[in-house]
N, C-alpha and C positions, 0 to 999 in steps of 0.2 A: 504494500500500500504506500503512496508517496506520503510523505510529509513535509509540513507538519498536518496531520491529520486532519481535516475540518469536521469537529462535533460540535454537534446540534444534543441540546438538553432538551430532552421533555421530561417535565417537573423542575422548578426551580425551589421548591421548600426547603426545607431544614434539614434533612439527611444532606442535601446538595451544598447548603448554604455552609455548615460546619464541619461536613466530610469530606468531601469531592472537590471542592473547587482548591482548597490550602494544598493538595498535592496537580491538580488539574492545570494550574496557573504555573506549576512549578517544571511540567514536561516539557523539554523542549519540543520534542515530535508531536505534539497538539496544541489546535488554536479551537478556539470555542468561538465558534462562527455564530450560529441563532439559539435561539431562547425559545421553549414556548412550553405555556400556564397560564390558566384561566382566571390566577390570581395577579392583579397589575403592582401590589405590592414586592410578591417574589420576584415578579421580572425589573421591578425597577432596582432589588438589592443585590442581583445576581447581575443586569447590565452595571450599574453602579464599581463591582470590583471586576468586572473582563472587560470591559468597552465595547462590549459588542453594539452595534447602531441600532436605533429605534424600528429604519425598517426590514430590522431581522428579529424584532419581539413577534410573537404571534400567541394568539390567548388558543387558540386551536392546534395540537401537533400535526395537525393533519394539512395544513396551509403553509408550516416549514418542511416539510416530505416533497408537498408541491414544487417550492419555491425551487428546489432540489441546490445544487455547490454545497453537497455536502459527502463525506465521505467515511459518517459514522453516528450513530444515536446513543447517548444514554439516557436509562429510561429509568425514570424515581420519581412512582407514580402511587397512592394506593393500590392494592395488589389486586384488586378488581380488575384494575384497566392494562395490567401488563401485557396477559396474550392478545389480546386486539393491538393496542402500541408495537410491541415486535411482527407478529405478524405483520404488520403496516409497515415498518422500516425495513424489514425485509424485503418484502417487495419494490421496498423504493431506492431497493440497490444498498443496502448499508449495510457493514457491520452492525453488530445490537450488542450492545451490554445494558442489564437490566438488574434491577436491584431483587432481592428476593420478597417474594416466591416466583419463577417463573411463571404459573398460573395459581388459578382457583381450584382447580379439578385436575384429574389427570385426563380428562377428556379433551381441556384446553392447552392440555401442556402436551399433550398428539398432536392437537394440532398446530403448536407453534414450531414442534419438531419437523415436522412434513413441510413449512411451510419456509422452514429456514433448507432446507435440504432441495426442495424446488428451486430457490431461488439461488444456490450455495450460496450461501449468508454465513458467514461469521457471529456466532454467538454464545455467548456468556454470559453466566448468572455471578452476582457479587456473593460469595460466601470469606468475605473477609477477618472472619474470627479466626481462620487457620493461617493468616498473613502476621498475628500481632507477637512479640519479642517472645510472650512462653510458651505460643503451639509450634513457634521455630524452631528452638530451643532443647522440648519436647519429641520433638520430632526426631532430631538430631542424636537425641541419646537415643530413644529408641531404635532409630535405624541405622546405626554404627556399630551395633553390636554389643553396646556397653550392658545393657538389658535386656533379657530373653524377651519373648512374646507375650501380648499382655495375657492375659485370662481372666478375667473380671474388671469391667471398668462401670463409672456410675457418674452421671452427671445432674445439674440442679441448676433452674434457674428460676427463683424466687422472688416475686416481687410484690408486696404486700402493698395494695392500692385501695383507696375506697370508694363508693360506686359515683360518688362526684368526680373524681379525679378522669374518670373515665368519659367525662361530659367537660373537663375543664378545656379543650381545647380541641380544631380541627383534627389535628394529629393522634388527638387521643379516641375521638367520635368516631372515625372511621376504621379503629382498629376494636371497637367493642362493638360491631355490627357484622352479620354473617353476610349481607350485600354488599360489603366493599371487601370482603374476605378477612375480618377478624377473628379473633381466637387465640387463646393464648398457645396452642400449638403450633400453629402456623406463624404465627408471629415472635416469642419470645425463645422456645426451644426449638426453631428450627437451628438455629444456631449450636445451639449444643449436640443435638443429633447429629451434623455431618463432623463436629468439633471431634466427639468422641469415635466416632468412625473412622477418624482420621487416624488418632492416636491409636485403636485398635488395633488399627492396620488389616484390618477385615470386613470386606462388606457386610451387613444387615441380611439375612436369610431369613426369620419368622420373626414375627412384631406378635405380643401381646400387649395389652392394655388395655384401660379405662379411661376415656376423655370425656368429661361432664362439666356442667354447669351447677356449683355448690353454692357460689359465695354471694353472684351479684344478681341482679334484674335483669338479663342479658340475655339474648338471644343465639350467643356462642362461647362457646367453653371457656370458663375460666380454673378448668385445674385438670391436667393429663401425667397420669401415670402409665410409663412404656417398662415393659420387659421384652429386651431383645435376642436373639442368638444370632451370632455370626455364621458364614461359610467355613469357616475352621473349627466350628462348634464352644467357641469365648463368647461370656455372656454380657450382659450391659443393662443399666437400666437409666432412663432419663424420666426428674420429674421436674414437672413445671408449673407453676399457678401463680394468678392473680391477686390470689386470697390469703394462702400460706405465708406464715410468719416468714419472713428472708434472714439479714444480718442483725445479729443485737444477742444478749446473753450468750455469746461465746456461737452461733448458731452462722455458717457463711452461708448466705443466700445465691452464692453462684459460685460452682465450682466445676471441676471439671477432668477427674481420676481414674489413672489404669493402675491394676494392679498385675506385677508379675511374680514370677516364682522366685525373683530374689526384691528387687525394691519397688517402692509405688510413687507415682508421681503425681502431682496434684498441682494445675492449671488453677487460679483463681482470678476473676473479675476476666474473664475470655482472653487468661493471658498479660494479663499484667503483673501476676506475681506465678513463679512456681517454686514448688517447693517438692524434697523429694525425703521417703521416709527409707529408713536404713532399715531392711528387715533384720536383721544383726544385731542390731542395738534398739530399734523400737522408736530409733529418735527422731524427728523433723527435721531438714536444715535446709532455708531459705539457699536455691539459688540466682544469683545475680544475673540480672538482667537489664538491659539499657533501654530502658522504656522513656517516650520521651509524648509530649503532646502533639506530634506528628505522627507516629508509629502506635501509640496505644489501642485505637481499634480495631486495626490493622487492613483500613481501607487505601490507605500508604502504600502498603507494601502489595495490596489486592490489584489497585487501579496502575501502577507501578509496572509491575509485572505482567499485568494486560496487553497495555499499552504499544511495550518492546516489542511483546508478541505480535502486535498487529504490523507496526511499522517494520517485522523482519517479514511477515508473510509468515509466520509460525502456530500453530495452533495456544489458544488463549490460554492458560493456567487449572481453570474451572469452565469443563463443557457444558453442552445441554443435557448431557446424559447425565452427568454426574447430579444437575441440579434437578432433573426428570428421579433418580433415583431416593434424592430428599424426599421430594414430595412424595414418592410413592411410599415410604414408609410413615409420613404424616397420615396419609388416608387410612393404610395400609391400621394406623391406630386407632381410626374412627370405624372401618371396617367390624377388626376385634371386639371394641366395647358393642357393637351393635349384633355381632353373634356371639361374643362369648365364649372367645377360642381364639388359637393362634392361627395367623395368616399369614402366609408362605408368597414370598414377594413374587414370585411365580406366578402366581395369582393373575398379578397385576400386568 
């Protein structure tokens, strides 16, 4: 692809505003050509730090597609509107990177697969919790040989809200709503599910679970407990909720741990800290990591490492498949609580 890349944002909000654009602005190989959001706010604070010109705002993505001189979309949209927006920049000749979940269903996530595949389209899903200093870090031991394979891993992502907070603001409305695609599965532990998958180092083979609605007035889940088994027969379990007490009385509200047959390692805040227990001595001990307010969530190192990939012609870091395969084990959770047994991603 030549560069510098010309991307067109569709969504200008707050993911984009505090994630995307602090390393976006820093690429050489990318220039952020149009804007387009229905909100004139976003687009006036997102033109405001790229300079992009007034007549490349559009409150329609589908009027900057038209406009075309573009030679790539990112898409940071409520998750309702993802497979319609990709499927549309696909066709309009683009690369696509799309923030997660690639769709609502796996119905729409076929067809945004088909649809990037018609057009060969370049596409990627943002799962940047495995970009930040401790799932690197993590990784590293793991795959270097320092540490056998895992065999038990367990992750938690807790966040104790109450049922106003869920109505304090745009961002928060349309993630407590099952028509823009909220739920605290799809939303808060998708992150942890491919997190600990990653560290497993083994795909997801049968999903049990229970995903319900305990805590709020809501019309989508606010509490999912997963029992997983891998392809190598290592177990896992990820839990998540809205409701559930998080960090306080000694209690970490997000973490994120393999265990092996000699030491365990423990991911907290998706990589901000890790820490590794000595099976030997039973003790803890913090390892060092360079965590910085650039690299902490690790869409730094996500969008980073996209990027190269496009401007070398090289396939992107996180495919469609890889993000097709999150999702099918999110379903893959609602499936289970709804019969009440495990389900074998086969299935799917």
């Amino acid at each position: 692809m030549q560069t510098p890349i010309r991307l067109g944002l569709i969504g200008c909000g707050g993911i984009v505003q505090l994630q995307h654009l602090p390393t976006l602005l820093d690429l050489n190989e990318v220039q952020i050509a149009a804007l387009a959001d229905p909100i004139t706010e976003n687009l006036a604070k997102v033109a405001s730090a790229t300079g992009v010109p007034p007549d490349r705002h559009y409150a329609d993505y589908r009027d900057m597609l038209s406009a075309g001189a573009l030679d790539a979309a990112l898409i940071a949209t409520p998750h309702h509107l993802h497979a319609e927006q990709v499927i549309g920049a696909a066709a309009a000749g683009l690369a696509v990177i799309s923030e997660k979940p690639m769709a609502t269903s796996l119905d729409e996530a076929r067809a945004v697969l088909a649809a990037v595949e018609r057009h060969n389209a370049t596409y990627s899903v943002v799962h940047n919790a495995i970009f930040t200093p401790g799932a690197i870090r993590a990784g590293e031991l793991l795959r270097c040989g320092q540490l056998p394979a895992p065999q038990v891993g367990r992750a938690k992502s807790l966040f104790p809200m109450t049922a106003d907070r869920h109505r304090s603001s745009p961002a928060r409305i349309w993630r407590a709503a099952s028509a823009s695609g909220g739920g605290c599965i799809g939303d808060t532990a998708y992150h942890e599910i491919y997190s600990l998958e990653t560290l497993m180092g083994s795909p997801v083979r049968y999903v049990e679970a229970r995903v319900q609605t305990r805590f709020f007035d809501l019309d989508v889940d606010d509490v999912a407990l997963l029992l997983l088994e891998h392809e190598n027969g290592a177990i896992s379990t990820v839990s998540t909720s809205w409701g559930m007490a998080g960090a306080g009385a000694g209690e970490l509200g997000n973490l994120c741990e393999v265990h092996t047959r000699a030491d365990c390692l423990r991911m907290v805040g998706r990589g901000t800290a890790l820490h590794r227990l000595a099976r030997a001595t039973n003790e803890w001990s913090e390892i060092p990591l360079a965590v910085t307010d650039r690299n902490r969530t690790g869409h730094h190192g996500y969008l980073t490492a996209t990027f190269d990939a496009l401007a070398a012609g090289s396939p992107p870091p996180i495919s469609g498949q890889m993000a097709f395969h999150n999702l099918a084990i999110i379903e893959a959770a609602r499936m289970a609580t709804d019969a009440r047994r495990a389900i074998d991603l086969t299935e799917l």
